[in-house]
N, C-alpha and C positions, 0 to 999 in steps of 0.2 A: 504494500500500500504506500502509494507514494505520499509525502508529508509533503504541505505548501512552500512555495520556495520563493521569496528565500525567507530562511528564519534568522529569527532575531536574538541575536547571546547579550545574557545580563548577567546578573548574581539577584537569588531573591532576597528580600528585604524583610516579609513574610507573609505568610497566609494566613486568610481570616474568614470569620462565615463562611468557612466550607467552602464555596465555591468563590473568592475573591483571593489576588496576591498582588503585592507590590512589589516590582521587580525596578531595579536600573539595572540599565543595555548597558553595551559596553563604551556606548557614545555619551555614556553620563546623562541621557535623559532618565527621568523616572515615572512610572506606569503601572498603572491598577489594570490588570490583567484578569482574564476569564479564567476559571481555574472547572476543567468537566471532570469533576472527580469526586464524590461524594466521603470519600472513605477518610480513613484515619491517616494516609500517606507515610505509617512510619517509618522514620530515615530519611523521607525523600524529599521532608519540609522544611530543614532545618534551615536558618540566615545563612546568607554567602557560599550557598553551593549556586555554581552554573546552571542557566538553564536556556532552553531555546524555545522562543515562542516563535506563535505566526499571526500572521496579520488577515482581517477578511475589510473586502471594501464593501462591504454590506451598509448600505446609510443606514436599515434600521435599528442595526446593533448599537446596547450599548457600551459595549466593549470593546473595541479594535481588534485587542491582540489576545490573543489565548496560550495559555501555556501548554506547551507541546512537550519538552524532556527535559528531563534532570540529567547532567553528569556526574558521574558517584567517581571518585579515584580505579575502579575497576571495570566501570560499564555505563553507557546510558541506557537510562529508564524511562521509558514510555510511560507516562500519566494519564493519557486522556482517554475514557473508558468509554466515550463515544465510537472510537476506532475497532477493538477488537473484533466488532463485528462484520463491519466492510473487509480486515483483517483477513478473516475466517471464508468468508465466501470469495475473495480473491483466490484464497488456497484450493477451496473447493473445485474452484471454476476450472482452477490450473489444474486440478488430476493429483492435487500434492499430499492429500489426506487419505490416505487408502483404506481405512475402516469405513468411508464416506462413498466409499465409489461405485458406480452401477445406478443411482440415479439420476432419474433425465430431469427435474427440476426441482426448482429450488423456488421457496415462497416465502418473504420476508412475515416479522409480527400477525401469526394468524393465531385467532383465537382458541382457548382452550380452557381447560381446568377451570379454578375457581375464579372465574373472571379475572385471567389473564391471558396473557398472548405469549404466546413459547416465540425464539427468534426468526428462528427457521422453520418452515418443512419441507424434506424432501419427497419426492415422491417418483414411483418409476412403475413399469409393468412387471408384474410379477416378485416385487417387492411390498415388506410391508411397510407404509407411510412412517418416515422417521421423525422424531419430534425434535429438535436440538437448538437446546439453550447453550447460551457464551455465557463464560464468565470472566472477567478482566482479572488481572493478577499482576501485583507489583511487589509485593511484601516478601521479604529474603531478612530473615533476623539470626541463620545460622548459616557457616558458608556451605555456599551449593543447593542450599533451599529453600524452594518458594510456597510459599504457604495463602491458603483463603479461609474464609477473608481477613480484612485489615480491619474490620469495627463488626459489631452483631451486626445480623442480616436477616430480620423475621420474613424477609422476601426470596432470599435467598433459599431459606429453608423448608417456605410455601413452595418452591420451585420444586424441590426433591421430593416434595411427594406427589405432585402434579405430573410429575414423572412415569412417578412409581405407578400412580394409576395412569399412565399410558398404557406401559408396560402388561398390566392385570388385564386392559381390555385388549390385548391382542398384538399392539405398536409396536414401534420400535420408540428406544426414545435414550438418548446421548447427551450428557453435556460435555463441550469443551472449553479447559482452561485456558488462555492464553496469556501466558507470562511475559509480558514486552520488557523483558531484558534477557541477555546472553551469557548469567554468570553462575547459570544452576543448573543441577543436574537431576532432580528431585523433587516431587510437589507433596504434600499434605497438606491435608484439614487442618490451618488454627484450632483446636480443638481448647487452648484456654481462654483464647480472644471470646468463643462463639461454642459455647458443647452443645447448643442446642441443633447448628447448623452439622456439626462434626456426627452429631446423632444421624442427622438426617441423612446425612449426605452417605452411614454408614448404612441405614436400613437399604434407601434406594439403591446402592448397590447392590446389596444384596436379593432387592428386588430384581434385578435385571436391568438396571438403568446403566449404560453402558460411559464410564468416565474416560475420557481422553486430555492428555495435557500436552501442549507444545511450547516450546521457548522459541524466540525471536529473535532476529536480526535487524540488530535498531541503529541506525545512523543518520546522520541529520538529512538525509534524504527519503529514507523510506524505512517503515518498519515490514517487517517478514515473517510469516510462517516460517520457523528454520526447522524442528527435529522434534519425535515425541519424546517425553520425558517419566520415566515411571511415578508409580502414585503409591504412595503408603496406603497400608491397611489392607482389610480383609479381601 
């Protein structure tokens, strides 16, 4: 997925209500930036780390510039949890997912479960309709592992069972992780951030909800589907 170009290097100054940061570029202006990130970002919030934003010529926004990546001394990290999902169906489209393959389409936000809309569905002849939620991934607190989520997710966790009854009525039904950085090797459940979601996440497996995690290839031009990456637990 290609990132807007060109982007913009600052140092952030910080972030606030969640989705606000104040960042100065490296031309010494200073900028209240769009921040698509709902989570707890931790590591990736702290003053005076780099970061790259991009700019939209949008008149209606009230924001210009959005923050797009953090550079960490090991890797840049991808923030904005808008993207994994153009992400994921770039990959798709490419033939790059192979647990994904033999479907002829592919259907953004259709409705489902308890009054929500899963991301995806695929669907093909002679296949059973697959259900497949994204879920964004930045948090690495030990090295080489990336962990979800970064704050409770009673949404996140409505998801695995929404799932799970796919699955019971007959479906197929997948979520994948997408880790936008390149410095892990391993994903798990936050399971003390979130035990309720680590529950869930541990039935619907067990249900048959099929988990898949990728890590990424993140540079200040495009981020990437790069490789799967195995998943703790059962």
């Amino acid at each position: 997925m290609r990132l807007p170009q060109p982007l913009t290097r600052g140092r952030l100054e910080r972030r606030y209500k969640r989705f606000l940061a104040d960042v100065t570029t490296d031309d010494g202006e200073r900028l209240t930036v769009h921040v698509a990130n709902p989570g707890a970002m931790t590591g990736l919030a702290m003053p005076g780390l780099p970061v790259f934003l991009s700019r939209s010529d949008n008149p209606k926004r009230k924001l210009a510039h959005s923050w797009e990546l953090v550079k960490l001394p090991t890797t840049l990290v991808g923030i904005n949890t808008a993207h994994p999902n153009r992400i994921v169906r770039e990959a798709w489209e490419a033939g790059s997912i192979a647990p994904l393959a033999g479907y002829a389409a592919i259907r953004p936000e259709v409705a489902y479960g308890e009054a929500s809309r899963v991301d995806f569905l695929l669907t093909g002849d002679g296949r059973p309709d697959c259900y497949l939620e994204v879920k964004n991934v930045h948090l690495s607190r030990a090295p080489g592992l990336a962990e979800f989520p970064d704050a409770v997710t009673a949404r996140g966790a409505r998801h695995m069972r929404e799932l799970a009854a796919m699955v019971d009525a007959g479906k197929r039904a997948v979520t994948v992780f997408v880790v936008q950085r390149g410095d892990c090797a391993r994903f798990s459940p936050a399971a003390d951030i979130d035990p309720a979601y680590a529950r869930a996440f541990a039935e619907a497996r067990e249900a048959g909800v099929e988990m898949l995690c990728y890590d990424c290839e993140v540079s200040t031009e495009a981020v990437t589907l790069r490789r799967p990456l195995p998943i703790a637990g059962p």
